[in-house]
C-alpha positions as CSV (number, residue, x, y, z in Angstrom):
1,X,32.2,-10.8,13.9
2,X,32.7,-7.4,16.0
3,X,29.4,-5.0,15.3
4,X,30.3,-2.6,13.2
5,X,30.7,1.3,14.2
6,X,27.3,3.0,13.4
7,X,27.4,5.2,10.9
8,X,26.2,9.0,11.7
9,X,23.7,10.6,9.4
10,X,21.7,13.5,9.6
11,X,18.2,11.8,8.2
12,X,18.0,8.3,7.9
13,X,14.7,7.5,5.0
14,X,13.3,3.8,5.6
15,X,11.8,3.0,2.7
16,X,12.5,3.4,-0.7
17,X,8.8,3.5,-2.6
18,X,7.1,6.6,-4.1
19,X,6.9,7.8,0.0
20,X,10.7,7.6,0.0
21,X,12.1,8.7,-3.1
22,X,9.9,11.7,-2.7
23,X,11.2,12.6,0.8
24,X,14.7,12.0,-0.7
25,X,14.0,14.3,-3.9
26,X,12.3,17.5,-1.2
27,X,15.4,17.0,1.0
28,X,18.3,16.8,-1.8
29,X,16.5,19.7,-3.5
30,X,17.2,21.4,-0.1
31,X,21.1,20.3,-0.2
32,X,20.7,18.1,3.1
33,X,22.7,15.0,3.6
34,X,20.6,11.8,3.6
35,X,20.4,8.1,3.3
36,X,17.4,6.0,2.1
37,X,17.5,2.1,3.1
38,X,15.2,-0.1,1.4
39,X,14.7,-3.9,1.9
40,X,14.3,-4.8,-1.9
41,X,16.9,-5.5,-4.2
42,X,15.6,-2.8,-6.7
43,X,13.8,-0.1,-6.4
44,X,10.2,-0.6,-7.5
45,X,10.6,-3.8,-6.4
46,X,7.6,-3.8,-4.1
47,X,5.3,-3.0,-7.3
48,X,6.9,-5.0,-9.5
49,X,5.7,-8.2,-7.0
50,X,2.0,-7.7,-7.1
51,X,0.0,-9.5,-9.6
52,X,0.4,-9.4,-12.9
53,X,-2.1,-7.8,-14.7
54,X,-2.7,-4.7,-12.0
55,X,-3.0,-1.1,-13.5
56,X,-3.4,1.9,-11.2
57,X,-6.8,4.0,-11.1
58,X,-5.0,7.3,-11.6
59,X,-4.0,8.3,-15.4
60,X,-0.8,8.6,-15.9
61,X,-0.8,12.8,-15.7
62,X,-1.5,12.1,-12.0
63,X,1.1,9.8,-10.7
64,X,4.6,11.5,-11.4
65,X,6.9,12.7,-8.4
66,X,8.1,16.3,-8.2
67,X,10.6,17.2,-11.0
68,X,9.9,14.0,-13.2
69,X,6.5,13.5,-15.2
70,X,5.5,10.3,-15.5
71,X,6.4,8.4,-18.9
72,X,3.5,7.7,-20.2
73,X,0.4,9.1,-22.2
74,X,-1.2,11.7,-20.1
75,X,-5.2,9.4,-20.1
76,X,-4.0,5.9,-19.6
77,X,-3.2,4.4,-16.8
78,X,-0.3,2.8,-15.5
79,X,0.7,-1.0,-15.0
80,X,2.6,-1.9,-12.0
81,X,5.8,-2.7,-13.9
82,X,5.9,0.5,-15.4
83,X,5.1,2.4,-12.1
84,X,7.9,0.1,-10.7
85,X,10.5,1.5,-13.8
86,X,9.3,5.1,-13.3
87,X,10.3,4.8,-9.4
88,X,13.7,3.1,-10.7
89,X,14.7,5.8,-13.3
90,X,13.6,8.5,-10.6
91,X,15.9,7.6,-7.9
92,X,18.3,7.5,-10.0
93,X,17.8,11.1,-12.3
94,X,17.6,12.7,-9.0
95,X,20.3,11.2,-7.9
96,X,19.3,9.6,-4.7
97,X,21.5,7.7,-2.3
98,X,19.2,4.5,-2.3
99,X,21.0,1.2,-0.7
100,X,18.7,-1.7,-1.8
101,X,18.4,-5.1,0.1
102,X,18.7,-3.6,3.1
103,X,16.1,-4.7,5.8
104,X,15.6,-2.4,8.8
105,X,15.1,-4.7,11.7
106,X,15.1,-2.4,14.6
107,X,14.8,1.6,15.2
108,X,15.6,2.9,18.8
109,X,17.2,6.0,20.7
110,X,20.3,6.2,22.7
111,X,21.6,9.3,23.8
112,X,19.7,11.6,22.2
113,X,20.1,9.9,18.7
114,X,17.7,7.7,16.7
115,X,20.1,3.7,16.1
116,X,18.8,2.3,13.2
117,X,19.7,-1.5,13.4
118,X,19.9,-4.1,9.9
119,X,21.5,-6.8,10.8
120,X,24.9,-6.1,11.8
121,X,24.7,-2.9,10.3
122,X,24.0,0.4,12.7
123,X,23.4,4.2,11.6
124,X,22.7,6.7,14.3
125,X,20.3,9.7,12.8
126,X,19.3,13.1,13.9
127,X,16.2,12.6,11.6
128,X,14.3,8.9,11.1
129,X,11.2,9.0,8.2
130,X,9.6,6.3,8.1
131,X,8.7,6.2,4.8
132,X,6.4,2.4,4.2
133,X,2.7,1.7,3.5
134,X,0.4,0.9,5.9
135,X,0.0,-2.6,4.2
136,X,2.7,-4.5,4.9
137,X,1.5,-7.6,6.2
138,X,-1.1,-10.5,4.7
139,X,-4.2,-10.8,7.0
140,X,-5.8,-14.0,6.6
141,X,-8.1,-15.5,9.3
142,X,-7.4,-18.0,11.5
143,X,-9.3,-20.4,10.6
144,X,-7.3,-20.6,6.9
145,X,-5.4,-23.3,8.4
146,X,-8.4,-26.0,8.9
147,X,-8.8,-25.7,5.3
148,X,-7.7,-29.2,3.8
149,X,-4.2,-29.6,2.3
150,X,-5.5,-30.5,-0.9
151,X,-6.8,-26.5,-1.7
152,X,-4.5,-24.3,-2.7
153,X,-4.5,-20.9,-0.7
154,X,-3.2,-17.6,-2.0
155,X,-3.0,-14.4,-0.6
156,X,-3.5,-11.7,-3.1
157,X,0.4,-10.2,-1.9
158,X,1.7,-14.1,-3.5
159,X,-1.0,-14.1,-6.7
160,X,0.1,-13.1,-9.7
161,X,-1.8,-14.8,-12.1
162,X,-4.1,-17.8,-12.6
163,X,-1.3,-20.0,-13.9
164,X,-0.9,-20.3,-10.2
165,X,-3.8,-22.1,-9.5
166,X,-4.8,-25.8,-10.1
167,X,-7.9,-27.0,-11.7
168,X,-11.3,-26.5,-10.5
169,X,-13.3,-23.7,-9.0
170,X,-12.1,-21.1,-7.0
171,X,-13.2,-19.2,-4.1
172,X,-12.1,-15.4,-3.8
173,X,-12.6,-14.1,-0.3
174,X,-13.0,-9.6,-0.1
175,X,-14.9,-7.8,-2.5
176,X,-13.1,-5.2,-2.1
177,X,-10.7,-4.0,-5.3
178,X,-8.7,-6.6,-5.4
179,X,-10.8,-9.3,-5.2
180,X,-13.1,-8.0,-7.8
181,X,-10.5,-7.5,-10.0
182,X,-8.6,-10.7,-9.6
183,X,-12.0,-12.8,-9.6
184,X,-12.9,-11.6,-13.3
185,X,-9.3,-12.5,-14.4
186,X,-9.5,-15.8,-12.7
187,X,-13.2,-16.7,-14.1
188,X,-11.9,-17.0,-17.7
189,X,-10.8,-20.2,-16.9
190,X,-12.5,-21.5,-13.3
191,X,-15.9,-21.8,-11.8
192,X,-15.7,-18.4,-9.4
193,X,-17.2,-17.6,-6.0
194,X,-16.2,-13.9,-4.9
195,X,-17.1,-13.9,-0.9
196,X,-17.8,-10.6,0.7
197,X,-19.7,-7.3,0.9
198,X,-19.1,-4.9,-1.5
199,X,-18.5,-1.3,0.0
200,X,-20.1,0.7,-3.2
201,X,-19.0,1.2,-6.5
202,X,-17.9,4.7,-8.7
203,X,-21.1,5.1,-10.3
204,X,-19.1,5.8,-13.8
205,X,-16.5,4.3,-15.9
206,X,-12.7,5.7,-15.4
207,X,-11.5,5.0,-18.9
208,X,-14.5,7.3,-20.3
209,X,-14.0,10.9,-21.7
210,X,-16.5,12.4,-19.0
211,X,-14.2,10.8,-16.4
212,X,-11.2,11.8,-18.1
213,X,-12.4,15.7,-17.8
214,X,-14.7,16.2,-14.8
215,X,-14.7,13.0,-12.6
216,X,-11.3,12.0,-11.7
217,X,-9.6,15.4,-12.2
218,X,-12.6,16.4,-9.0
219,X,-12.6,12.7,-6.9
220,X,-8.6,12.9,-7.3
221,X,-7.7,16.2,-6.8
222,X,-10.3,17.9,-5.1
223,X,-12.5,15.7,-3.0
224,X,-9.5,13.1,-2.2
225,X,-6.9,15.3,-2.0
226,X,-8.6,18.6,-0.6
227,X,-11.3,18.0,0.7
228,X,-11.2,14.2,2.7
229,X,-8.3,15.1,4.9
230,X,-7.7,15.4,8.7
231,X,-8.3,19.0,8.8
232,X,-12.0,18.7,7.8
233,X,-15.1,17.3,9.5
234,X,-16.1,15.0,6.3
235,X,-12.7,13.4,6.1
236,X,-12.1,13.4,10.0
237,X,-15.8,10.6,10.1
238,X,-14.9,9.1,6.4
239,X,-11.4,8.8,7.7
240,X,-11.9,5.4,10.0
241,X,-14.9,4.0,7.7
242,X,-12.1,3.9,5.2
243,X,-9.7,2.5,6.8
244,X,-11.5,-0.5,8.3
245,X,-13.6,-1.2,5.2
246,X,-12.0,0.3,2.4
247,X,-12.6,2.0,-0.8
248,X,-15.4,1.4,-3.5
249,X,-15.2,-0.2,-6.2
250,X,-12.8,2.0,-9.3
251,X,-12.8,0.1,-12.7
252,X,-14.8,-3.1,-11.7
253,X,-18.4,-2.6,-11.5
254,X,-21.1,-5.4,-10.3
255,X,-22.6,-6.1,-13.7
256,X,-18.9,-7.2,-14.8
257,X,-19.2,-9.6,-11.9
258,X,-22.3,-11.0,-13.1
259,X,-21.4,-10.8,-16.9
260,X,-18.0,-12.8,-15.9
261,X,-20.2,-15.3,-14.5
262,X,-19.0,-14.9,-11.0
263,X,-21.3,-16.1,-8.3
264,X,-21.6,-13.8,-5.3
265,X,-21.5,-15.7,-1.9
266,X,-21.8,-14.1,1.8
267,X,-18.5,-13.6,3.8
268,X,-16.3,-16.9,4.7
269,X,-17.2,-17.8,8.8
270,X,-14.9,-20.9,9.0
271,X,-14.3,-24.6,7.8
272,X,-16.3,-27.3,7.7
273,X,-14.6,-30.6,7.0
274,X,-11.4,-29.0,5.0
275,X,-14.0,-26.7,3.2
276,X,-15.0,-23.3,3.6
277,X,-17.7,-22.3,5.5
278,X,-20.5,-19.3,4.1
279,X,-22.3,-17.2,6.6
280,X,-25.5,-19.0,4.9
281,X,-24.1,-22.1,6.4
282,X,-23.1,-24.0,3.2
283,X,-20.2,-25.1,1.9
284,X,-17.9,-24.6,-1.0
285,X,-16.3,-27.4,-2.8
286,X,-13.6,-25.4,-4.5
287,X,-9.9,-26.1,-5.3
288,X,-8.6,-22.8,-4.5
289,X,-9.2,-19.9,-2.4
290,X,-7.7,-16.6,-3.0
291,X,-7.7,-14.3,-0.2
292,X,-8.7,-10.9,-0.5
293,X,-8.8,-10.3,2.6
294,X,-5.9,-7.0,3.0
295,X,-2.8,-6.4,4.9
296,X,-1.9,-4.5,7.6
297,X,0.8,-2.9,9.3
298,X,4.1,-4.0,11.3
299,X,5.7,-1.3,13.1
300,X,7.3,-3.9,15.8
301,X,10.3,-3.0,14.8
302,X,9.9,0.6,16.2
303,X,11.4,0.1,19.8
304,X,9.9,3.7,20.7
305,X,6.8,4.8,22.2
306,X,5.0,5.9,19.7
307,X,1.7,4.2,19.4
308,X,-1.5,4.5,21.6
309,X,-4.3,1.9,21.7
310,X,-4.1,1.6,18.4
311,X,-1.0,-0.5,18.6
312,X,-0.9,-0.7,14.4
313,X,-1.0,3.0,13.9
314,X,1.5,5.7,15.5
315,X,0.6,9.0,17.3
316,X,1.4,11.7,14.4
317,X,-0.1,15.0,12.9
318,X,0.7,15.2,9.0
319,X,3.2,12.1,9.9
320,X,5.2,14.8,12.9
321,X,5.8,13.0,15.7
322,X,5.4,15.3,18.8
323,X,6.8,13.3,21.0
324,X,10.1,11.9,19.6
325,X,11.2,15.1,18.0
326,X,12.9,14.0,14.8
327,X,10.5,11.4,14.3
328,X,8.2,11.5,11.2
329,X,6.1,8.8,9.3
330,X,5.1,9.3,5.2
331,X,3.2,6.8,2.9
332,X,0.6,5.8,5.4
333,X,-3.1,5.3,4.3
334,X,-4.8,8.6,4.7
335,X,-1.8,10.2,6.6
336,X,-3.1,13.7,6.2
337,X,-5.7,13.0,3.2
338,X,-7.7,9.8,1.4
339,X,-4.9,11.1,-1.4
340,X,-1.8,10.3,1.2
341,X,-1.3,6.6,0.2
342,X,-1.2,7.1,-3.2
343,X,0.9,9.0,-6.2
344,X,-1.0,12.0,-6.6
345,X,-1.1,12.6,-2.8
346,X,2.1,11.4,-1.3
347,X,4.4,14.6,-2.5
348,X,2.4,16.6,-0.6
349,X,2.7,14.9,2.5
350,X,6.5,14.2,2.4
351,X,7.4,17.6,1.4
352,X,5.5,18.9,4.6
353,X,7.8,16.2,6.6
354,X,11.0,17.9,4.8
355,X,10.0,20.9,5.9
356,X,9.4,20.0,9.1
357,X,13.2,18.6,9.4
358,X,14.4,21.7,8.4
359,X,12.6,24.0,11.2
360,X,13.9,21.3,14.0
């Protein structure tokens, strides 16, 4: 078949999350032509695929987009699904040009213009936002694949719920949010090891009436969305602690660990024999191991020069790329603050992009 003519476009949106539809909403509210491409078949999609029982750590009063409030009561907090309709119902209110199930495979420059490739499909752009998470990708060590055939392995991106796993005990690797979260769910009905350090914990419970009122109206929308951000000496030395070991712990807290019943374990170092290996030197004799253990990011797609030594993060300021002028990234852990990645933080960020398009 003969490639097809590119289309031309002024901004081409990859991505069509809560990053995406709220660059599309700050550009259509500014009556510029756009196009969002997203690799799902629906919007919401990429919520709607992580485990089953996951609820966000923001009430609900925090997490609508610009223009739409978020459908739910103002104190509770959000379960992926319904995050996942919320995004649905926005793009289409606001009346978004979203194509679905279409996967970006390769973004260039020829002549001056920005090709991006999917498939057989070409559109050439004066404008390219990269609009994706910084978690794209399951990380799993190496070693994973020494682990006998008879364990069953899950990444926390393919869990969704213990129905998945077989009988037995079961070995969750990370400590971090997700694995505490999915090891108490998963110790209702196996033996559980949760492997790992814990980074700290939020010294109070989110679903109380002081953390209602004082806490998470100041960790949300002062410290994390104020005052740990680029621009500031505390977030600029918080910034790459939290990106190479994560946040502490939100609604899981320790003593829920031990009140589940869930032994803690040091960190996994490798496989002895088909089994995993502890730090301690002993070994687990477990059925299943679900690994906690993050993802990361794939820009190796972008076939432009655009990332230093840090080949997994590009070269931006507030997600403006100096040196490929129509170039801008959105969504990314901690873009411009710890708030970026997240609901109540990413408007800010994109609409800061939008404006940026329109002074080029």
């Amino acid at each position: 078949m003969p490639e097809r003519e590119p289309e031309h476009l002024e901004t081409v949106v990859i991505g069509g999350g809560q990053a995406g539809l709220s660059v599309g909403h700050h550009l259509a509210r500014r009556g510029r032509p756009f196009l969002i491409l997203d690799a799902n078949q629906r919007v919401g999609d990429a919520w709607r695929n992580r485990w089953d029982s996951l609820r966000l750590f923001t009430p609900a009063r925090y997490d609508g987009l610009a223009g739409i409030p978020f459908p739910a009561p103002a104190h509770s907090f959000p379960t992926k699904d319904q995050v996942a309709d919320y995004l649905e119902v926005y793009a289409t209110r606001c009346q978004l040009p979203v194509r679905t199930g279409v996967r970006v495979d390769r973004l260039s420059r020829d002549d001056g213009r920005f090709v991006v490739a999917a498939g057989g499909r070409r559109w050439e752009a004066d404008n390219v936002v990269v609009a994706m998470s910084t978690f794209q990708v399951p990380r799993v060590p190496t070693f994973a694949t020494d682990l006998g055939p008879d364990i069953v392995q899950l990444h926390s991106g393919g869990y969704r719920n213990p129905s998945q796993l077989q009988e037995g005990g079961v070995l969750v690797v990370g400590a971090g949010n997700s694995g505490a979260e999915i090891a108490v769910e998963v110790a209702g009905r196996h033996p559980t090891w949760l492997a790992g350090r814990e980074s700290g914990h939020v010294p109070f419970r989110i679903e109380g009436a002081a953390a209602r009122f004082v806490f998470l109206p100041l960790l949300f929308r002062f410290v994390g969305h104020r005052v740990l951000t680029v621009d500031t000496p505390i977030g600029r030395k918080l910034r790459p602690r939290l990106m190479s070991h994560g946040a502490p712990l939100v609604r899981v807290k320790p003593k829920d660990l031990a009140a589940a019943g869930i032994q803690r374990v040091p960190r996994v170092v490798g496989v002895r024999e088909g089994r995993p290996l502890l730090a301690d030197q002993r070994v687990l004799e477990v059925a299943n191991v679900v690994w906690c253990t993050g993802s990361g990011a794939d820009f190796s797609w972008i076939d432009l020069p655009v990332f230093g030594e840090n080949e997994h993060e590009p070269m931006h300021h507030r997600g403006v790329v100096a040196n490929q002028p129509g170039l801008y990234f959105v969504g990314l852990f901690f873009l411009y603050a710890m708030s970026s990645g997240f609901l109540p933080g990413v408007d800010r960020d994109a609409e800061h992009v939008v404006r940026a398009i329109m002074a080029g």
